[in-house]
C-alpha positions in Angstrom: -49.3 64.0 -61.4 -51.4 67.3 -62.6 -53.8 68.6 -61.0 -56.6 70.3 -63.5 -58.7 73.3 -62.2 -62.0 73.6 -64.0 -64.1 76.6 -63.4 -68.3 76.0 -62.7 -70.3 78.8 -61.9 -67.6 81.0 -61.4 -66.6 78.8 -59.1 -62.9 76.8 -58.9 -63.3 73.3 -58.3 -59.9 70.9 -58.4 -60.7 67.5 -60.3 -57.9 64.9 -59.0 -56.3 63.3 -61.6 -58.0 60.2 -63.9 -57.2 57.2 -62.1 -57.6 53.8 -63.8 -60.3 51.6 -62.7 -60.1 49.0 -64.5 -57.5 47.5 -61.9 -59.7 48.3 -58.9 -63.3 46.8 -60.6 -61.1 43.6 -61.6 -60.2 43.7 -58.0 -63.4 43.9 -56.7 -64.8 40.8 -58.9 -61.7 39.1 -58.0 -62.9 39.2 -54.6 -66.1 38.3 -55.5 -65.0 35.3 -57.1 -63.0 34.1 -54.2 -65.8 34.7 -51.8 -68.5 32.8 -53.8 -65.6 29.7 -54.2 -64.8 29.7 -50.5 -69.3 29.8 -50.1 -69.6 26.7 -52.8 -66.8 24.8 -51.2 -68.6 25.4 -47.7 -72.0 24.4 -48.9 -70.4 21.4 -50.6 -69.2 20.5 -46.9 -72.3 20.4 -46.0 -74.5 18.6 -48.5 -71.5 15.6 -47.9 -72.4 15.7 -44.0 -76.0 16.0 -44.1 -75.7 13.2 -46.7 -73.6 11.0 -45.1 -75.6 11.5 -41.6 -79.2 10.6 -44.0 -77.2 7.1 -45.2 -76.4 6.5 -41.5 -79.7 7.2 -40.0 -81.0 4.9 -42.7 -78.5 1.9 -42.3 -79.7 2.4 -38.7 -83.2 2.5 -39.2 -82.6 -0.5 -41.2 -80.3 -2.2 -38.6 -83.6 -1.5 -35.9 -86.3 -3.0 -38.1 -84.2 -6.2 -39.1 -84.3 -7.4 -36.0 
């Protein structure tokens, strides 16, 4: 690993080495994937709840007004 010095304003300023990104952004949208998978299989959850409770209440409002 080499360090390069580049000179500004008579300054010395050390750059660190070039590091790939390309792992670290497909990381990051990697991660990003997973957490919107994990949020659509939650909201799925709950659309089948909320559903299932709406086909209850109605077979129960039916079941009251039958009578």
């Amino acid at each position: 690993m080499s360090v390069k010095k580049v000179r500004l304003m008579n300054d010395k300023i050390t750059v660190p080495p070039l590091i790939d990104q390309t792992d670290k952004e497909a990381e990051m949208y990697r991660d990003m994937v997973i957490q919107l998978a994990d949020q659509i299989e939650l909201l799925k959850r709950q659309l089948k709840e909320e559903t299932d409770a709406r086909y209850a209440a109605y077979a129960r409002i039916k079941e009251l007004t039958d009578r």
